[in-house]
C-alpha positions, 0 to 999 in steps of 0.5 A: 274815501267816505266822506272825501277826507282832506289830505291835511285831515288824513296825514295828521289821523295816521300820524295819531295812529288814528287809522293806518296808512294800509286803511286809507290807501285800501279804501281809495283803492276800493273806490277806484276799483267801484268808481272807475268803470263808470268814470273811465278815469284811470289809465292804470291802477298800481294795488300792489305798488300802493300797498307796499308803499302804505306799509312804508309810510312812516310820518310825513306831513302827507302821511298815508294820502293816496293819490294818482299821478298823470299818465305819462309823467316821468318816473323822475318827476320831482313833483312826484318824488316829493309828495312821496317823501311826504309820506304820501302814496301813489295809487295809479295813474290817471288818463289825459286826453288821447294823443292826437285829439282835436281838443285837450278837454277831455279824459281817454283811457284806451277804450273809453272817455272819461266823464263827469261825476257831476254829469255822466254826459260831461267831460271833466275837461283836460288834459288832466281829466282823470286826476280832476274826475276822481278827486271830484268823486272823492277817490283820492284827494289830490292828483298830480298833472302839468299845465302849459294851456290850462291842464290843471285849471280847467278840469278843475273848474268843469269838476267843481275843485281846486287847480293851481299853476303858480308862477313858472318855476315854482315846481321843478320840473324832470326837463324845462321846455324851450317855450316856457309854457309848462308848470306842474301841479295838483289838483285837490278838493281842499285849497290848503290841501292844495297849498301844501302840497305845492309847498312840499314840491317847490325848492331848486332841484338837480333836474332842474336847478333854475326852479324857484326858491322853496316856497313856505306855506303863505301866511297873507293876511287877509285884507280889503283886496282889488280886484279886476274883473274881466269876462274874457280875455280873448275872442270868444265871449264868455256863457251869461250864466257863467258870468252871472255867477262870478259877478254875483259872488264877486258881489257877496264877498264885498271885494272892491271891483276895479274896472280896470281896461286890458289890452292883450295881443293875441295868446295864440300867436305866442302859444303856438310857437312856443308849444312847438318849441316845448315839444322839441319841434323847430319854429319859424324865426319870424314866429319866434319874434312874435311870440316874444313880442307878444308875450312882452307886450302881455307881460308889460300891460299885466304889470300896468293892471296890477299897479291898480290892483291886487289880483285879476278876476277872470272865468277859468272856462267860459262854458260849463262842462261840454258833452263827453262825446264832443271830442272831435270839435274844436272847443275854446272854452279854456280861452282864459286859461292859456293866457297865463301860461305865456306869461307865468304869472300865478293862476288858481282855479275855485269853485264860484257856484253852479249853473245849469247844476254844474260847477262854475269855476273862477280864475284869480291871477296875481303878480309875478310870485305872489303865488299867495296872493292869488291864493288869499283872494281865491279863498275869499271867492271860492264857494264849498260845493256839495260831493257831485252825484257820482261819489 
């Protein structure tokens, strides 16, 4: 899409009559067709299904805006089914990391790995790797995915974009996990395209009737925020260059640092279980009480930080983007991430700066349910990166 059009941008040119609906979705659909052979980030491309949707578009906040929706997202999926109705048109599905991998961060769509447009060596990370690559790249300007460990965040951060999780709950979703690890969302490259289209999805839903109220289009005004800043949240020790470049624009926004101590039980003694339990499999009783052990003690000391401060600083990846073909290793660069899936809380992915010329991506976690104020910090940080190379 020339010029990576926002999908703000877009909806309000094809409700102008500025140019059609059939225009946009017939240009992404020529950049998927052009791009995808050297990113392999498609799993299918629906012309015929995109098409006859652009022809039906008729207003919409979301008006003519192509998108692509996760491989195996369900045909019911609210998500989806409410972009739709905002006028905004599905052009294919994008690739997930293969079943069975040792890591999620990577892209697979039957016969090759996705990479980076950034970095054609790269991964985009995962799982929604397909979705964050050609978003990226400028194909499409959001893309739907699901996040139970960081699906939406890190592959947001190795492409230089925008992921959201919000509080759990806050989409609907087809079916709710017994684990509580799983929220759905998009990917963009604008954040209030990002907004919006979390707006739009949000609101109780017959498949899922526990969601969270719908969720209006925040207006937090901006403040001085406080902010913590924790390097990693886990064992593994973030890169220097990755925390030199948070630090650094932590420092050029003028927010006020707190050092405020954390101290979290273990993630992957809660994740596991409740994973299994996600994923429909039986769990040790002695497994499920120390999850739920965890997840209270990570729960009450969050609550503690965030009687000091407004939001929490983390990295989303403690490492750039790694190597397409390291998929057989066991990578952890995700640490961060899967934190806040055990939890709930809001957390959003934004470009920081570069290092080594590849995206760094910063992570903002809030309250529980003050979505927007993740969002209003995370404008504050978040760094407008240049289209990648391969666009």
């Amino acid at each position: 899409m020339p010029g990576r059009r926002s999908a703000l941008g877009i909806g309000a040119a094809v409700r102008a009559g500025a140019i059609s609906a059939v225009e946009v979705v017939e240009e992404a659909i020529a950049a998927a067709r052009r791009l995808d052979p050297v990113l392999h980030f498609l799993e299918g491309l629906d012309v015929r299904g995109a098409r006859a949707a652009a022809r039906r578009v008729d207003g919409g906040l979301l008006a003519g805006v192509p998108f692509l929706i996760k491989v195996r997202t369900p045909v019911e999926s609210p998500l989806v089914e409410r972009l739709v109705a905002a006028g905004a048109v599905p052009i294919g599905w994008s690739t997930r990391a293969r079943p069975g991998a040792r890591s999620q961060t990577f892209g697979w769509n039957g016969t090759d790995y996705t990479r980076n447009p950034w970095d054609l060596t790269r991964s985009p990370g995962g799982s929604t790797a397909g979705g964050a690559a050609a978003v990226a790249a400028g194909v499409v300007p959001l893309a739907t995915g699901g996040d139970s460990g960081g699906s939406l965040r890190i592959p947001a951060s190795f492409c230089g974009v925008v992921g959201f999780k919000g509080t759990y709950g806050r989409i609907p979703r087809p079916s709710r996990g017994l684990g509580g690890l799983v929220t759905a969302g998009v990917i963009g490259a604008n954040l209030d395209d990002v907004i919006i289209a979390t707006s739009i999805a949000t609101g109780s839903h017959r498949l899922d009737p526990a969601a969270l109220p719908l969720w209006p289009v925040p207006t937090t005004p901006d403040r001085p925020w406080r902010v913590a800043y924790h390097s990693t949240l886990g064992v593994p020790p973030v890169d220097p260059a990755v925390d030199r470049v948070i630090r650094d624009r932590l420092a050029a926004t003028g927010l006020e640092v707190i050092d405020v101590p954390l101290e979290l039980q273990p993630t992957e003694d809660a994740w596991l279980p409740l994973s299994g339990l996600d994923n429909g499999r039986g769990i040790d009783p002695a497994a499920a009480n120390r999850a739920r052990e965890v997840r209270d003690h990570n729960n009450i000391a969050l609550a503690d930080l965030f009687t000091q401060v407004d939001a929490l600083v983390t990295p989303t990846t403690l490492t750039v983007a790694h190597g397409y073909d390291q998929h057989d290793e066991t990578i952890v660069t995700g640490d961060p991430c899967w934190v806040f899936n055990v939890t709930g809380h809001p957390a959003v992915s934004v470009p920081a700066g570069r290092a080594d010329g590849l995206p760094v991506g910063l992570q903002v976690v809030a309250p529980h349910g003050s979505d927007d104020v993740a969002l209003a910090v995370a404008r504050r940080l978040l760094v407008d990166l240049p289209v990648p190379p391969v666009h």
